[in-house]
C-alpha positions as CSV (number, residue, x, y, z in Angstrom):
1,X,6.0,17.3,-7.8
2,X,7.5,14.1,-7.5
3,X,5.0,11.0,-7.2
4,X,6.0,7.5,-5.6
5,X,3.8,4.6,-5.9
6,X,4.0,1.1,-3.5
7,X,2.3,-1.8,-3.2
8,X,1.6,-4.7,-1.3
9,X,2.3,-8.3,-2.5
10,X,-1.3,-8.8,-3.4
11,X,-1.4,-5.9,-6.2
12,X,0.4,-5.7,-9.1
13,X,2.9,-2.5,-9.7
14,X,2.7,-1.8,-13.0
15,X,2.1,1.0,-15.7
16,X,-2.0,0.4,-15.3
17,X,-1.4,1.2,-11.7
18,X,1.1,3.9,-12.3
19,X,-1.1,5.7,-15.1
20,X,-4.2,5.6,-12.8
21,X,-2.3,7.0,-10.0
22,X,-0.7,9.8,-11.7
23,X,-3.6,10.8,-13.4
24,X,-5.9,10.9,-9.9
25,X,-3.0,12.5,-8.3
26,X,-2.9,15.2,-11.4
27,X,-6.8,15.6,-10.9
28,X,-7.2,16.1,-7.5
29,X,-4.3,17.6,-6.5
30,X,-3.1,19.8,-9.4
31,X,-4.0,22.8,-7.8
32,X,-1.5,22.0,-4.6
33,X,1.2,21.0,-6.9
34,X,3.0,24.2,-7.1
35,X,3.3,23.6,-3.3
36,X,4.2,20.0,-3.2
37,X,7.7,18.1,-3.4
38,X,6.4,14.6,-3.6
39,X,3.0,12.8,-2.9
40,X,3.7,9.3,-1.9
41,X,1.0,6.8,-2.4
42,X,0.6,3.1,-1.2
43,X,-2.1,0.8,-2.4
44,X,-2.6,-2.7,0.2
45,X,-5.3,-5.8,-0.3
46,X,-5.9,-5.5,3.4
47,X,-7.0,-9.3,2.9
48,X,-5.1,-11.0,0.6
49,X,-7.0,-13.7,-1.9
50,X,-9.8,-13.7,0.9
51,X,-11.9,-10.7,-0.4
52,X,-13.9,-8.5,1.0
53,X,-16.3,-5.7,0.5
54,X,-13.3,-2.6,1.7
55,X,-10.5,-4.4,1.4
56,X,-8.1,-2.3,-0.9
57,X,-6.5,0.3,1.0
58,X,-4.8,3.2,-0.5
59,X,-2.8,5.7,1.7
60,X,-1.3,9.2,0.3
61,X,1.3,11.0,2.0
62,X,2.0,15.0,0.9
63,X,4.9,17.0,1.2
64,X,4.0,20.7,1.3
65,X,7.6,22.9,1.1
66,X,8.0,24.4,4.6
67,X,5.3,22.3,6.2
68,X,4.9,19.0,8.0
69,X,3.6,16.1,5.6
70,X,-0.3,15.4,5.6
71,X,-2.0,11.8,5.0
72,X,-5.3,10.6,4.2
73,X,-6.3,6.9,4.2
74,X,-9.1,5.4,2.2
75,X,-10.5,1.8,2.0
76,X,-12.7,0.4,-0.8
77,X,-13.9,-2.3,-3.0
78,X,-11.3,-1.7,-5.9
79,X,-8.1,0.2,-6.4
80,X,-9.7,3.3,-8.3
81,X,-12.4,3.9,-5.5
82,X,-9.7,3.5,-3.2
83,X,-7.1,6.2,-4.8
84,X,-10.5,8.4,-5.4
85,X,-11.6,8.4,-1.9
86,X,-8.2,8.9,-0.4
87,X,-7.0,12.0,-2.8
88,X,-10.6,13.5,-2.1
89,X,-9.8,13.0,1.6
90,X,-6.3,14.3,1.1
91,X,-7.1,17.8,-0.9
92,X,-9.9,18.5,1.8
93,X,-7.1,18.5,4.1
94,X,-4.4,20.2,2.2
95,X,-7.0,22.9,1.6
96,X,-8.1,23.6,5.3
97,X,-4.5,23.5,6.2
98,X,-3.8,26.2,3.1
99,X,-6.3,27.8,4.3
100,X,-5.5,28.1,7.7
101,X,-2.1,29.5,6.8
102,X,-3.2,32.0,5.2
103,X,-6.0,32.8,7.4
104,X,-3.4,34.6,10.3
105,X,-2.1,36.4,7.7
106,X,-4.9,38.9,6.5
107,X,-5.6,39.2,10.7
108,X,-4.6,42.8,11.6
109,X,-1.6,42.8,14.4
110,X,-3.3,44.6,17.5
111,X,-1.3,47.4,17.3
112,X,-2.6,48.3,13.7
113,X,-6.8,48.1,15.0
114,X,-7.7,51.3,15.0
115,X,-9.8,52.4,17.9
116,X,-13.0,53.7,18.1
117,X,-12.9,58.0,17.8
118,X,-16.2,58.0,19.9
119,X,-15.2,55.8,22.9
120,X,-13.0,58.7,24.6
């Protein structure tokens, strides 16, 4: 699994950020990895200097093999809330859809049901 990491002009991109990403990334989406080629992940200061109680935004972008790509969005008072929030957002998703997939697969096709003996 391949991770990317962008920033804004606001935030710094450098190995602090990179080490917190990868490890969040490692954490909450481990168990997907098998299944991912690349999560991409961009972290904005939706406000600049300004401030602001949600104002760091962190989107995450996954690339299941054979699938379309999935995103979650999260906004927050720091970058590590932020990453947190939108990687817990993000596995949530990649789970339902996982499951989901699956889910048609242990259906029996209708002409395996087997019918009742007694309703003649």
């Amino acid at each position: 699994m391949q991770i990317e990491i962008g920033t804004d002009n606001h935030l710094a991109h450098d190995d602090q950020l990179r080490t917190l990403v990868v490890a969040a990334v490692d954490h909450g989406l481990g168990r997907f990895a098998p299944s991912l080629t690349r999560v991409i992940v961009h972290v904005a200061d939706e406000n600049g200097d300004k401030g602001g109680d949600a104002d760091i935004r962190c989107t995450i972008e996954a690339r299941p093999e054979r699938h379309r790509p999935v995103a979650a969005t999260h906004a927050a008072a720091t970058v590590p809330l932020a990453l947190a929030g939108a990687v817990r957002k993000l596995a949530r998703t990649l789970g339902r859809a996982r499951d989901r997939s699956t889910e048609h697969k242990r259906r029996a096709p209708l002409d395996q049901v087997t019918r009742d003996p007694l309703a003649g």
